[in-house]
C-alpha positions as a printed Julia matrix, in Angstrom:
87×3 Matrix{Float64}:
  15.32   32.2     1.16
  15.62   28.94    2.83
  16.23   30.13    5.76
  12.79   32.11    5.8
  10.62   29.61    5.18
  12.53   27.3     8.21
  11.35   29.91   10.67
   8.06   31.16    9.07
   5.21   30.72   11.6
   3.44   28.68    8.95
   5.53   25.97    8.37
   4.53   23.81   11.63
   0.51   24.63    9.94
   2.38   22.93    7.17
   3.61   20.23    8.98
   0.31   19.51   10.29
  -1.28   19.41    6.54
   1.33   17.38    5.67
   0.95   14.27    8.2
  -3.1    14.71    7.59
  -2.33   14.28    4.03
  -0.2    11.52    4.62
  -2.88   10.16    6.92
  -5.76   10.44    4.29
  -3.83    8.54    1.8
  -2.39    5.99    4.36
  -6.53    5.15    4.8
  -7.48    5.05    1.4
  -4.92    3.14    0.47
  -6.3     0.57    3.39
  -9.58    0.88    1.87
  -8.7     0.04   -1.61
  -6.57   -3.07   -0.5
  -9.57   -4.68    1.25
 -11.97   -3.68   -1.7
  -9.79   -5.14   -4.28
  -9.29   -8.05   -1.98
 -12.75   -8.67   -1.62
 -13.27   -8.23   -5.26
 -10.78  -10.79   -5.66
 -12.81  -13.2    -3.4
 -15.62  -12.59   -4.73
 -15.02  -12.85   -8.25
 -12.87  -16.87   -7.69
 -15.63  -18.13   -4.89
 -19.3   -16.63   -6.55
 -20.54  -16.79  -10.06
 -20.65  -12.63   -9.69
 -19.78  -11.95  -13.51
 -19.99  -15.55  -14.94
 -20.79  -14.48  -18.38
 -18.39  -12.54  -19.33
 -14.93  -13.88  -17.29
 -15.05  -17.68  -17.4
 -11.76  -20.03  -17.68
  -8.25  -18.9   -18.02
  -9.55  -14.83  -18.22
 -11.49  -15.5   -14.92
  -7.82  -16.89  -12.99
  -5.76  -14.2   -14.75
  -8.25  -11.94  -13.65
  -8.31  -13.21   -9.89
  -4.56  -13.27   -9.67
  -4.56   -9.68  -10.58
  -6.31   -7.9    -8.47
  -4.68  -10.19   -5.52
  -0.95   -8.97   -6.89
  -2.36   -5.39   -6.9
  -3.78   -5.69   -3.74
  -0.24   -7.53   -2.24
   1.82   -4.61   -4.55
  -0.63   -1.79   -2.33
   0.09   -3.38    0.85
   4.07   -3.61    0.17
   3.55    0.34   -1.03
   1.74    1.34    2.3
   4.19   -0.81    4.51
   7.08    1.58    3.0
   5.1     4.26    3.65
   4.64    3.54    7.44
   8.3     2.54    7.69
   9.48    5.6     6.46
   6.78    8.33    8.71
   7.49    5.95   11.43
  11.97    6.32   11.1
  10.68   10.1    10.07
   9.62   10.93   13.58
């Protein structure tokens, strides 16, 4: 059965899904590093939701989205490492 799908005519249309899939989430990924980054910034350097985070909340909030935004880039770096020794 193996065998049948390595020589099915489909599986390089496969392949091909399979790196733009890759691709898409490689971007998005991107994307929601800078937004959270800039969220980060925006929330420790402008009075943007003053009201309701203020003090210790408003730090522990900031430092946060900055790990999850360092924990997204470590993720994406792995990824890239691992297409990259892939090919």
């Amino acid at each position: 059965m193996q065998l049948w799908l390595f020589l099915s005519p489909f599986n390089k249309s496969e392949e091909k899904m399979k790196v733009g899939l890759q691709s898409v989430t490689l971007w998005f990924g991107v994307v929601m590093v800078l937004m959270v980054t800039a969220g980060a910034l925006a929330i420790a350097f402008t009075d943007v939701m003053s009201d309701r985070l203020y003090g210790a909340k408003r730090i522990g909030f900031v430092v946060l989205l900055l790990a999850y935004a360092v924990y997204r880039s470590f993720r994406i770096y792995q990824v890239m490492k691992y297409t990259k020794n892939e090919e």
